[in-house]
C-alpha positions as CSV (number, residue, x, y, z in Angstrom):
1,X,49.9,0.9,-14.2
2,X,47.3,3.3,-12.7
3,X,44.3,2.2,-11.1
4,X,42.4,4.0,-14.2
5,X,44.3,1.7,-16.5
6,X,44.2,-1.3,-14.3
7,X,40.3,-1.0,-14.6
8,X,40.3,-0.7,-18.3
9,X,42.2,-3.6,-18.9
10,X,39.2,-5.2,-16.8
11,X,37.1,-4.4,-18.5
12,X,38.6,-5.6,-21.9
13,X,39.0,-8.8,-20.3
14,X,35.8,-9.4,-19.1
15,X,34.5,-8.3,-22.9
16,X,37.1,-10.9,-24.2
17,X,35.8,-13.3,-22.1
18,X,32.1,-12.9,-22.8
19,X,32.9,-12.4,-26.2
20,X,34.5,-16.2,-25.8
21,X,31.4,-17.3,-24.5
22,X,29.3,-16.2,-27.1
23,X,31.2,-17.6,-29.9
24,X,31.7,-21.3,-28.1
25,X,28.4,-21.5,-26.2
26,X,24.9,-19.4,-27.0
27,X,25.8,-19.1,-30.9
28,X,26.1,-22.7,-31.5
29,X,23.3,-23.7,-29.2
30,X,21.5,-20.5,-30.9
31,X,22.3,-21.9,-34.5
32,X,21.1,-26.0,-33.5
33,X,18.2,-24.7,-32.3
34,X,17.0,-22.5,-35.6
35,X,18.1,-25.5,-37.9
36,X,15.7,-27.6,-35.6
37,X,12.6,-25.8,-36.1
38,X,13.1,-24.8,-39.2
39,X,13.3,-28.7,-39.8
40,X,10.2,-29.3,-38.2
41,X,8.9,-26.3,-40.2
42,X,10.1,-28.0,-43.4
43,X,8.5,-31.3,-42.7
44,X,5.2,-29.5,-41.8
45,X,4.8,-27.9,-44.8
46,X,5.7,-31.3,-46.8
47,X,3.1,-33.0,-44.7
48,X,0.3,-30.3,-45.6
49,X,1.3,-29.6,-49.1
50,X,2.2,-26.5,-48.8
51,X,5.0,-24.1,-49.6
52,X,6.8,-22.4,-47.8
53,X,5.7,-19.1,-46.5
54,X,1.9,-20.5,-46.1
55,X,1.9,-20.3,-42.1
56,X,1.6,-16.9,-40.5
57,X,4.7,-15.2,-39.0
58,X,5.2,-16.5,-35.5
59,X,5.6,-14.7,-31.9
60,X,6.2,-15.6,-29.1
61,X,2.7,-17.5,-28.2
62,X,2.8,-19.2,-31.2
63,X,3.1,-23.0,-31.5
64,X,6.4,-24.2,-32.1
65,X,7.2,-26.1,-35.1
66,X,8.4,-29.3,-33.2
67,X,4.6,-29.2,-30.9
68,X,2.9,-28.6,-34.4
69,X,4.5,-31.1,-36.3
70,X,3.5,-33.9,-33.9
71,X,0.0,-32.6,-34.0
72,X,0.0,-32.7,-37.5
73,X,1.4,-35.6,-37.5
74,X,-1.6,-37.3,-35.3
75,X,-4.2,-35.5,-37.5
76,X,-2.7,-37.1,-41.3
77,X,-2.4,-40.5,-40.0
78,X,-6.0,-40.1,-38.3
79,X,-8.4,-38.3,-39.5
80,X,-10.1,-36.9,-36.9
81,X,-14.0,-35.5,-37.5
82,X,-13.8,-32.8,-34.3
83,X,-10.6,-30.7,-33.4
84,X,-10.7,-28.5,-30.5
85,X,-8.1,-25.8,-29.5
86,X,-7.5,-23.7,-26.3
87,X,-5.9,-20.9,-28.0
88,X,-6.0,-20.1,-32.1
89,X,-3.3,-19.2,-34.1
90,X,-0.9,-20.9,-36.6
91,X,-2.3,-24.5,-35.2
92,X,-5.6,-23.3,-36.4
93,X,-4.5,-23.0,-39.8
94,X,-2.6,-26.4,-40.1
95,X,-5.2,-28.0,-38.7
96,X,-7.6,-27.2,-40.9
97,X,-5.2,-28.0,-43.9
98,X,-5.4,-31.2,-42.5
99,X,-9.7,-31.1,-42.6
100,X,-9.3,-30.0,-45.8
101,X,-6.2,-33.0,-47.2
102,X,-8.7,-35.5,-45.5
103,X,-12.6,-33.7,-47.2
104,X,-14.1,-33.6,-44.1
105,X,-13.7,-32.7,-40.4
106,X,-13.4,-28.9,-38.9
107,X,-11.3,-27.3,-35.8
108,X,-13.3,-25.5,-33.9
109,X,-11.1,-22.8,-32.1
110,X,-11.8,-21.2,-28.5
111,X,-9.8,-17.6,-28.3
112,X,-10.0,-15.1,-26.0
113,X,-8.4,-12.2,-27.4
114,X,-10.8,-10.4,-30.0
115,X,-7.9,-8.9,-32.1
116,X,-6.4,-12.4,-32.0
117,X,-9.7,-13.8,-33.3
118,X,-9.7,-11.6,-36.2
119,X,-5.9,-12.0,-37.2
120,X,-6.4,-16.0,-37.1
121,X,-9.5,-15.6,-38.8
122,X,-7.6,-13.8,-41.8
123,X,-4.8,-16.1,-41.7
124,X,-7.4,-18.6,-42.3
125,X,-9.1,-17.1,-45.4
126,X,-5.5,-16.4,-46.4
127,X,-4.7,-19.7,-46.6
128,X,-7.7,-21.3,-47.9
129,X,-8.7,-23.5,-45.5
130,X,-11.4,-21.0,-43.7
131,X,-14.4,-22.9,-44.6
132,X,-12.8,-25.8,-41.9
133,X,-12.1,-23.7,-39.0
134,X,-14.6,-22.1,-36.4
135,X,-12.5,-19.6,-34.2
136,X,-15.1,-19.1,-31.4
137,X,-14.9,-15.8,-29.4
138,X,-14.5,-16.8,-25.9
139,X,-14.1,-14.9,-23.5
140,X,-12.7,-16.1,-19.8
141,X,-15.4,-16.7,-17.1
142,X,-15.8,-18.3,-13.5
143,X,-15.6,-21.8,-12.9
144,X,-15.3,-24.3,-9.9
145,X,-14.2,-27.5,-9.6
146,X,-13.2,-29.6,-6.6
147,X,-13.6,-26.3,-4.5
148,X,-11.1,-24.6,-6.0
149,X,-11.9,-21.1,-8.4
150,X,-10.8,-21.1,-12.4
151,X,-11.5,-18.7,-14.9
152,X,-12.2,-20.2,-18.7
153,X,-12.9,-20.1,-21.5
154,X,-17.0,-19.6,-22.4
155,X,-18.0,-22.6,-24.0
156,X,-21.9,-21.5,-24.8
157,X,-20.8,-21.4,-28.6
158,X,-19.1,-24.7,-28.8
159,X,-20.8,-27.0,-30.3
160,X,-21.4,-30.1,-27.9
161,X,-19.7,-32.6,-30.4
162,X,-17.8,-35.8,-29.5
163,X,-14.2,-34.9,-29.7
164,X,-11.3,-36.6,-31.5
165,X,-8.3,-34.4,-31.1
166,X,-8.1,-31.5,-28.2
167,X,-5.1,-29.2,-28.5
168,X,-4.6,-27.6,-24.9
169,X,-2.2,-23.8,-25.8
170,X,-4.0,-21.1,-23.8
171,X,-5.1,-19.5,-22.4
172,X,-2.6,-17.2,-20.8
173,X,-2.3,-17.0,-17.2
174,X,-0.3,-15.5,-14.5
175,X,2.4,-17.5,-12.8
176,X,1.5,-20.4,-10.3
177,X,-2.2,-20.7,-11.4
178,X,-3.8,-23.8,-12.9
179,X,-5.2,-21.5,-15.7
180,X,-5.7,-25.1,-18.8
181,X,-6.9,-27.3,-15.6
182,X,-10.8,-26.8,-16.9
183,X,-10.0,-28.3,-20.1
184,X,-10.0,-31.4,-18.3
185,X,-13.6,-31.7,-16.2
186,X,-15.0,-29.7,-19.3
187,X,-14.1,-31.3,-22.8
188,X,-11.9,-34.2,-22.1
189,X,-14.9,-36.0,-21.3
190,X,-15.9,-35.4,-24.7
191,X,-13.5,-37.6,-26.3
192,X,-14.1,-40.2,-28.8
193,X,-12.9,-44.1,-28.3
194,X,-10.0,-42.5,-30.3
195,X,-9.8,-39.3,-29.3
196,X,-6.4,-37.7,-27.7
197,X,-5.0,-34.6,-26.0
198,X,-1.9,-32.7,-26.8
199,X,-1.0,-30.4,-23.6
200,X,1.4,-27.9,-24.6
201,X,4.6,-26.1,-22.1
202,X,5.0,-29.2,-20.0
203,X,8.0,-28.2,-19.0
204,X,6.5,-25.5,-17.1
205,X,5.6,-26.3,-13.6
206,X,2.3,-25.4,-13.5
207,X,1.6,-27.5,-17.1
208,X,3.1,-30.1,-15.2
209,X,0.8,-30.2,-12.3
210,X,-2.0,-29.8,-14.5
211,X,-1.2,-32.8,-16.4
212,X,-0.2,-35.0,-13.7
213,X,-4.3,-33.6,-11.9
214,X,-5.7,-35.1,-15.5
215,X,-4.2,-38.5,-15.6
216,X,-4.9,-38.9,-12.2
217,X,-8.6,-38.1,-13.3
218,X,-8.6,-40.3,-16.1
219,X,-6.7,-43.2,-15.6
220,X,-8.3,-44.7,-18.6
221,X,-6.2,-42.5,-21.2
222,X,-2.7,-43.7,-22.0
223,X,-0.2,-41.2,-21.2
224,X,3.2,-40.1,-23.1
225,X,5.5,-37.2,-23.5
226,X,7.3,-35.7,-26.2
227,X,10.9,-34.4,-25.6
228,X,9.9,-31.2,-27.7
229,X,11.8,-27.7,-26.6
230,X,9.1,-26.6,-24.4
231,X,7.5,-30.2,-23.9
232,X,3.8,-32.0,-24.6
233,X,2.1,-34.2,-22.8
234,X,-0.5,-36.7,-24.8
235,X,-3.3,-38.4,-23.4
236,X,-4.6,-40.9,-25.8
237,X,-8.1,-42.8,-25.4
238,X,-7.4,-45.1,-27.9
């Protein structure tokens, strides 16, 4: 065989072999993993009454149907008066279906992107549910805690309201950097006697520190995780 065609058979080989991989390992996993969000997805739309198709179409910030479905979950059984988010998108609009199920309530939505305002603002009015949900323009700005430098949300246009249920999803930071810390010093000592937070990514290292800073900070809230695909921490007042 010449070295030419000793290479080529390599080659097919190694294709064989990844090929191989592919069909036992990724697709499967691949396959389990669609036919568990999409049975999240399913349950959250039986939850809000809804049909299928309601949400708007996903990417890659957007909440993942097992993280929304606990959410939702926490709101039905609840019903909280105040809702606060770090971060708007297809959370904003189930959580204002649930406002709307319970007649009363609203989510009040902190976002720093302006074009992301506007689409979650449509998506709103799309669904019906706009007159429950207040996504606030907010841009990032300098804050200090402990010595240490954070940039924000602006909170100037939040309304200084008790709150029952903070959703912590934004805002985007670069790697290594604290970037949800503030929600802590700044609204979770606005919860109610009920109130509770939902920390999204904690199985990202920097999520993780952030949560671990927060309980340490208030010891008062119980604390529990969800085994969801990217992981939420809940800190629960009541």
């Amino acid at each position: 065989m010449t070295d030419a065609a000793a290479s080529l058979a390599q080659q097919i080989e190694a294709l064989r072999n990844d090929l191989h991989t592919l069909a036992t390992s990724v697709l499967p996993d691949l396959v389990a993993r669609q036919r568990y969000h999409a049975e999240a997805l399913d349950r959250i739309h039986f939850r809000l009454n809804w049909p299928r198709g309601v949400f708007p179409p996903g990417n890659t910030w957007a909440a993942a149907p097992d993280m929304l479905l606990e959410v939702v979950n926490w709101a039905l059984d609840n019903g909280p008066e105040v809702a606060v988010e770090c971060g708007s998108g297809t959370s904003t609009v189930a959580l204002a279906r649930c406002m709307q199920l319970a007649g009363r309530g609203h989510v009040y939505s902190l976002e720093q992107d302006a074009d992301h305002v506007a689409l979650t603002r449509r998506n709103l009015a799309i669904a019906g549910v706009a007159d429950y949900a207040t996504v606030i323009q907010a841009p990032l700005q300098p804050y200090s805690f402990y010595g240490e430098d954070h940039a924000w949300y602006a909170l100037a246009d939040l309304p200084e309201r008790p709150i029952d249920i903070l959703l912590v999803d934004g805002p985007v930071g670069r790697h290594n950097m604290l970037v949800r810390y503030p929600a802590g010093p700044l609204l979770i000592t606005r919860l109610t006697d009920r109130g509770v937070v939902f920390l999204d990514d904690l199985k990202r290292q920097e999520e993780r520190r952030c949560f671990a800073r927060w309980r340490l900070e208030h010891p008062a809230l119980k604390a529990s995780v969800r085994e969801t695909e990217r992981g939420l921490g809940i800190l629960s007042a009541g």
